[in-house]
GUDRENVO-821341 format. One record per residue (C-alpha): residue number from 1; residue in one letter; chain; y, x, z. Coordinates in pm, 1 decimal. Each point is the difference from the previous one (the first is absolute). Example, Ala and Ser with C-alpha at 12.3 -4.5 7.8 and 13.67 -1.06 7.14 Angstrom:
1_A_A_-450.0_1230.0_780.0
2_S_A_344.0_137.0_-66.0
***
This chain:
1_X_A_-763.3_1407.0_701.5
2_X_A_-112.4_-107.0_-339.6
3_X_A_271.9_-248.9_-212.9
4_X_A_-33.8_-368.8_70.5
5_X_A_-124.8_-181.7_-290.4
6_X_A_236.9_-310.3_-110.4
7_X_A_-52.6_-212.5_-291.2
8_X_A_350.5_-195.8_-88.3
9_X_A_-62.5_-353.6_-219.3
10_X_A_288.7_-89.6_-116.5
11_X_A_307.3_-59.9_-273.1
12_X_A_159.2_292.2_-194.1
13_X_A_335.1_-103.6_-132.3
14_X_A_339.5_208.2_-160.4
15_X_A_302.6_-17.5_252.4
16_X_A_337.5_-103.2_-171.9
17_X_A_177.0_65.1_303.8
18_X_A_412.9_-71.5_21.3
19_X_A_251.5_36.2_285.9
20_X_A_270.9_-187.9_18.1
21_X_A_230.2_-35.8_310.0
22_X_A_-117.8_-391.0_72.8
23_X_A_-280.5_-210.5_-175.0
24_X_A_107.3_-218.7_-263.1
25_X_A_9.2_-410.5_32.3
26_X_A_-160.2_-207.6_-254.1
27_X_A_221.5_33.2_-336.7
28_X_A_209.3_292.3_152.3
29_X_A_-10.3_381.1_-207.5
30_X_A_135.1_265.4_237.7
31_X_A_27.2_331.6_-121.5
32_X_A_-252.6_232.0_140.6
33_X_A_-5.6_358.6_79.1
34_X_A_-339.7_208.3_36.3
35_X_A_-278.2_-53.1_-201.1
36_X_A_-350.8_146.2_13.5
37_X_A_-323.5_-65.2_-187.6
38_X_A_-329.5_80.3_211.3
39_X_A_-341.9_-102.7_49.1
40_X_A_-52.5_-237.3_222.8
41_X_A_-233.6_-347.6_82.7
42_X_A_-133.6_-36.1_362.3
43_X_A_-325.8_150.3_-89.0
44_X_A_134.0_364.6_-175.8
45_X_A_224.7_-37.3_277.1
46_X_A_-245.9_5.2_236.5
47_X_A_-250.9_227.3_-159.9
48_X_A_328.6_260.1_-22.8
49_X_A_59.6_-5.6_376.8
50_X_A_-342.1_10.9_114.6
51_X_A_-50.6_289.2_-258.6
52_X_A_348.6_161.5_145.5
53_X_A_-93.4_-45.9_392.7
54_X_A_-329.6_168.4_-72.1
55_X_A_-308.7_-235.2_-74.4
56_X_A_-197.2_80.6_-337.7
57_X_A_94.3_-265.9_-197.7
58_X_A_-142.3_-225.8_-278.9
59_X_A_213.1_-262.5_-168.7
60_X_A_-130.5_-301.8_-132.6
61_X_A_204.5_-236.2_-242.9
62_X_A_95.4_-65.2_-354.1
63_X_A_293.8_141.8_-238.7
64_X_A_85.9_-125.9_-331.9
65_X_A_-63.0_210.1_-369.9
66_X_A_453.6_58.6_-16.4
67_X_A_175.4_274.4_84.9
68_X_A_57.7_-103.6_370.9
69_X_A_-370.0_5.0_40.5
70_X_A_-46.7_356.7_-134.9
71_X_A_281.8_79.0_268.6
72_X_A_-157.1_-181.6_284.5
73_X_A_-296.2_202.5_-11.6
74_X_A_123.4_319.8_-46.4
75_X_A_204.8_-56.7_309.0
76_X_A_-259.5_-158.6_208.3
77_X_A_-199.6_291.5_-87.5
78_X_A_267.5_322.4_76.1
79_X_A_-9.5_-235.3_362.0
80_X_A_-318.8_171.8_56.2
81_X_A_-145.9_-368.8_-66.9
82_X_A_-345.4_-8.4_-169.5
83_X_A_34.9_-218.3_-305.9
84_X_A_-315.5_25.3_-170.9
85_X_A_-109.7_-319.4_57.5
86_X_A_380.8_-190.4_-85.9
87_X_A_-38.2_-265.3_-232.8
88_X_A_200.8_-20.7_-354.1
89_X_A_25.3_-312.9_-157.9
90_X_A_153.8_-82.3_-339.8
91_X_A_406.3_-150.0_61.8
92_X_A_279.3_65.4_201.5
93_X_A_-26.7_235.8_326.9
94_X_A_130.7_-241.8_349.3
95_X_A_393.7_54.1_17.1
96_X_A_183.5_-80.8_335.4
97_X_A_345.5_-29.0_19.3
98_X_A_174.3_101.6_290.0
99_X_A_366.8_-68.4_155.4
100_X_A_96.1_207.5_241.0
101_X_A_321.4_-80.2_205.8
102_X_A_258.1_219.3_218.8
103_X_A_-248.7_-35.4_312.8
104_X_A_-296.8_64.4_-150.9
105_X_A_-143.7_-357.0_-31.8
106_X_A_-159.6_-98.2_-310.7
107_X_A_-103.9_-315.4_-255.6
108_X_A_-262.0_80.5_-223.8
109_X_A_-169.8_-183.3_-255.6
110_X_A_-302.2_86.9_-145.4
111_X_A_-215.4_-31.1_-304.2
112_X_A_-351.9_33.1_3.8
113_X_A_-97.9_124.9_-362.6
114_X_A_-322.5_205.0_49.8
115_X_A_-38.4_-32.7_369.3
116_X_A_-126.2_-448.2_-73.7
117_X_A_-288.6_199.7_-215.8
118_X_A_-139.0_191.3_302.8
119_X_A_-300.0_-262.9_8.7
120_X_A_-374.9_43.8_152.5
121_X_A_-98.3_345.8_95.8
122_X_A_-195.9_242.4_-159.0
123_X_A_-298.4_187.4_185.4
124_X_A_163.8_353.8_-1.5
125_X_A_305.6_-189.2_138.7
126_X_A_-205.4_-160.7_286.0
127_X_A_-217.3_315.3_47.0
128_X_A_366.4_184.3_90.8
129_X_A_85.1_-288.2_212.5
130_X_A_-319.0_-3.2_189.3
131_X_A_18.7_371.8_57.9
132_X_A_306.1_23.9_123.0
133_X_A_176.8_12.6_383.0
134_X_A_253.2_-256.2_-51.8
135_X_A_88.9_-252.7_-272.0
136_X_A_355.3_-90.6_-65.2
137_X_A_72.5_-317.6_-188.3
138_X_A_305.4_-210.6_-54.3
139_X_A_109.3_-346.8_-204.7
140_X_A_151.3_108.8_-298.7
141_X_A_-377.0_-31.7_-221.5
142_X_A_-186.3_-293.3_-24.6
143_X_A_-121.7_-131.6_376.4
144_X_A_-364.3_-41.2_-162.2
145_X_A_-19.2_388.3_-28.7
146_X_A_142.8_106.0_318.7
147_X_A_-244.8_-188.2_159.9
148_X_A_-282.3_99.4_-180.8
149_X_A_94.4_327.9_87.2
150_X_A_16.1_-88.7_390.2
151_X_A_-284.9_-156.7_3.4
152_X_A_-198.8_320.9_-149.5
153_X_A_212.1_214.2_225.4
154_X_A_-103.9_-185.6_306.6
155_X_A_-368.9_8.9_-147.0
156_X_A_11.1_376.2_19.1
157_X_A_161.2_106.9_295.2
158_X_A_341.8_14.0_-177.0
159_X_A_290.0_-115.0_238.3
160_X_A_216.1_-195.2_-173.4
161_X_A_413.3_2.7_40.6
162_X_A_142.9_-304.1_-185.2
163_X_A_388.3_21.8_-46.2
164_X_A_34.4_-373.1_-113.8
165_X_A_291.5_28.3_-212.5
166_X_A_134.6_-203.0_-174.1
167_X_A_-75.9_-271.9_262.9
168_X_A_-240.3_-273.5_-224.2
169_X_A_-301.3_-214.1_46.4
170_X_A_-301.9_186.9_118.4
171_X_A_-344.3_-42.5_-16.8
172_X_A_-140.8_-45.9_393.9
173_X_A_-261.0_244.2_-127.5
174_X_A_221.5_290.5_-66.7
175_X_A_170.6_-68.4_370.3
176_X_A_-366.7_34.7_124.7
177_X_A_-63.2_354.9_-198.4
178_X_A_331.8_113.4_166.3
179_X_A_-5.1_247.4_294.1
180_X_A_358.5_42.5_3.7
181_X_A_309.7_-236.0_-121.1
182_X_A_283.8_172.3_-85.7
183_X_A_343.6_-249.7_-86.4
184_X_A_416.8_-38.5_36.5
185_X_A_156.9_-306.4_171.0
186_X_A_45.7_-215.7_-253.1
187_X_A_-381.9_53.0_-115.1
188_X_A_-116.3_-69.7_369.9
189_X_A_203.9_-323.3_-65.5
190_X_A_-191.3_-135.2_-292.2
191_X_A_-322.1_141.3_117.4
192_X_A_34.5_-199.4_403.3
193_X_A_323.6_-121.7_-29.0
194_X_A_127.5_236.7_251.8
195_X_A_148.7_365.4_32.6
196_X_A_124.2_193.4_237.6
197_X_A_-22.3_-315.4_290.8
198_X_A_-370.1_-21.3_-51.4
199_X_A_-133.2_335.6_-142.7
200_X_A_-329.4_-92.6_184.7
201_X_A_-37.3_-300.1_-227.5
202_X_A_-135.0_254.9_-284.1
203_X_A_-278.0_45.8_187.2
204_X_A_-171.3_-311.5_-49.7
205_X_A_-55.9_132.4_-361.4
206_X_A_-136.5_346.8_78.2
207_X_A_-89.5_234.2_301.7
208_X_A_310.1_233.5_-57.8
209_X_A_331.9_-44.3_-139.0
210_X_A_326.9_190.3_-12.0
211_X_A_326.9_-191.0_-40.0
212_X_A_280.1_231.0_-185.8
213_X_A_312.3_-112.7_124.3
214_X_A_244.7_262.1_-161.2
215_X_A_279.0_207.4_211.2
216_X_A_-150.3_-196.5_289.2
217_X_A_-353.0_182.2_-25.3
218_X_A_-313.3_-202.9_-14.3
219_X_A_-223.7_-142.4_196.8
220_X_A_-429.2_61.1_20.7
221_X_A_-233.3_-206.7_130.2
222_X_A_-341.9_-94.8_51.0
223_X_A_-261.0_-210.8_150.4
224_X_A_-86.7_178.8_287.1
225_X_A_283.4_193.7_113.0
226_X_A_334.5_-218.9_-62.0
227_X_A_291.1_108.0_-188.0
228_X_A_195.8_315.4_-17.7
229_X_A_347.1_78.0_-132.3
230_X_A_87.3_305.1_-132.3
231_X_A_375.8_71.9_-8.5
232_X_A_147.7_129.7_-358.0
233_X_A_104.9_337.7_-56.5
234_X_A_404.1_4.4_-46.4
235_X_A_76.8_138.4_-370.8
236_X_A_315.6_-62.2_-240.3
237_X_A_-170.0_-278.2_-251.9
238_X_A_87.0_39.6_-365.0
239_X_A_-267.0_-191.7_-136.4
240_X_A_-299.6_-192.8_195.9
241_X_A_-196.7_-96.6_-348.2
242_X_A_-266.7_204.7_76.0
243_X_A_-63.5_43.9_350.6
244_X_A_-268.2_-299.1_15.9
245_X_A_-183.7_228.1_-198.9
246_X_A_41.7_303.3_176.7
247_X_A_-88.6_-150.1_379.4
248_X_A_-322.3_-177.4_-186.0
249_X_A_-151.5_360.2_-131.5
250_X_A_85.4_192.9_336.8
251_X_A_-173.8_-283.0_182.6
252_X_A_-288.6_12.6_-182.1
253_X_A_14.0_405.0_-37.9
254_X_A_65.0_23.1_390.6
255_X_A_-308.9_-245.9_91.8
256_X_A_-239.7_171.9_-252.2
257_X_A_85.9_335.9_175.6
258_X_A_-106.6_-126.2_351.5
259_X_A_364.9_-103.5_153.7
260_X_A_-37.4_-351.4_143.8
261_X_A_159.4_-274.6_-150.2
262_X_A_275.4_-19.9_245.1
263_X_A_102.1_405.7_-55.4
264_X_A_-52.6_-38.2_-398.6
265_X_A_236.8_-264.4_44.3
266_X_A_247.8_207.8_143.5
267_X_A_-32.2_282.2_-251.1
268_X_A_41.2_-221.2_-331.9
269_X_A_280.4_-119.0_212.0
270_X_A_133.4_339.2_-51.6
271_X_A_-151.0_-48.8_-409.5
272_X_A_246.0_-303.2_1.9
273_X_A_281.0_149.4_148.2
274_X_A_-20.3_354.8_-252.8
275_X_A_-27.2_-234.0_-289.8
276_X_A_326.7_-223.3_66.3
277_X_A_204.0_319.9_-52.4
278_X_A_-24.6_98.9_-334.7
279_X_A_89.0_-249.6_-325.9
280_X_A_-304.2_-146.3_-218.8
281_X_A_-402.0_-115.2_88.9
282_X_A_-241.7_301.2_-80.0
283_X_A_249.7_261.3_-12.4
284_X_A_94.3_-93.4_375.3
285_X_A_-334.9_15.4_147.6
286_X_A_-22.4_261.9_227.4
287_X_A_-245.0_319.0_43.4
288_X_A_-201.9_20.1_342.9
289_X_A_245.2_252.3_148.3
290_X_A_314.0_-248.7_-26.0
291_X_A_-235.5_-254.8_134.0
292_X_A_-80.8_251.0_324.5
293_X_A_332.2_86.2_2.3
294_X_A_133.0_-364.8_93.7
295_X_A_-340.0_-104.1_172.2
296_X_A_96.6_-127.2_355.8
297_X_A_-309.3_5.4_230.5
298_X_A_-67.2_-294.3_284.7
***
């Protein structure tokens, strides 16, 4: 069977990652034990795992001219990631800094530096989204170019899978290029101002839709079959940063490889559930044989 083709648009940022055994309050310094520096952004993120669980991968985004940015690619890359098309612009790399607390919940805040360049596509960057099986886009880049990039997706046959994280005002036009939503709780909030009591309602903004919804699973649905939910594989969590990420690349890898939506769902279920076990966001993304090894079939 020949590799699935997935384009990732998306952020590339540098993880500052720290562990600490709560999450500070406003004005409160704790002291802190672990801390890691890796590659991270929802879009390396993504292009990682979908590179890891098998798809031949090409990563779209921007890095800045520092140091971080010479890093970023060179890790992206030694993913397996194709890169030849990433973006430098002059200035500071995007830097995330991450909390991590004793039960592997997280605060992170994040600063865009390169990734608020990645404006209007080029041709060679829509030629690779137009000949590819799936695109996989996120919220973490200006809205104006992940919709461009939908809408040429959805021009060529593309099928688009929009993780719309962070949760913020979208164009109706990008909801319209979307074959598959892919969002947490609190982003189903601000999105229909429901979560897990009305998963259906994200269905009135496209045709498919998966709800995560953490160590209780998630939920898929669509428009002409109903809703489905998928039970969570039962792991030790040490840190859940990444595991958005991971679920979002198997889904997309799965579908492109002929699963349906509901059993590609399930395995980046398993994705999710590998990731949540080891420390950090790129280092923690698992390889397709963890992902088998936890994938629970309906």
């Amino acid at each position: 069977m020949p590799q699935t083709r997935v384009v990732v648009l998306g952020s590339a940022n540098m993880d500052l990652v720290a562990t600490a055994a709560a999450l500070p309050r406003p004005g409160e310094t704790l002291l802190g034990a672990d801390f890691v520096m890796v590659p991270g952004g929802k879009g390396a993120n993504q292009a990682i795992a979908a590179a890891r669980a098998g798809a031949a991968c090409t990563f779209l985004g921007a890095i800045g001219s520092d140091a971080f940015g010479v890093t970023l690619r060179a890790r992206i890359t030694a993913a397996g990631v194709d890169t030849s098309q990433l973006r430098v612009a002059y200035g500071a790399s995007g830097v995330a800094l991450v909390m991590v607390n004793a039960e592997g919940e997280n605060a992170i805040v994040v600063s865009p530096g390169a990734n608020a360049t990645m404006t209007g596509l080029t041709e060679p960057e829509l030629t690779a989204i137009r000949e590819a099986d799936v695109l996989v886009a996120q919220l973490e880049i200006p809205v104006e170019t992940v919709t461009e990039a939908a809408v040429a997706a959805r021009a060529g046959g593309t099928r688009v899978v929009l993780n719309a994280a962070p949760a913020r005002t979208v164009p109706p036009e990008l909801f319209a290029a979307t074959d598959v939503l892919v969002v947490n709780e609190s982003e189903a909030q601000t999105f229909t101002g429901h979560g897990r009591d009305k998963p259906q309602a994200l269905l009135e903004l496209t045709p498919r839709a998966v709800l995560t919804l953490g160590v209780a699973g998630a939920w898929y649905g669509d428009r002409d079959g109903g809703g489905v939910r998928i039970p969570a594989v039962p792991v030790e969590t040490v840190d859940s940063t990444a595991a958005g990420d991971a679920f979002s690349a198997a889904l997309a890898v799965g579908w492109g490889e002929g699963r349906d939506l509901v059993d590609a769902a399930r395995w980046a279920t398993g994705a999710g559930a590998a990731c949540v076990r080891r420390l950090g966001t790129s280092v923690a993304l698992p390889r397709r044989d963890e992902i088998d090894e936890l994938y629970r079939p309906g």
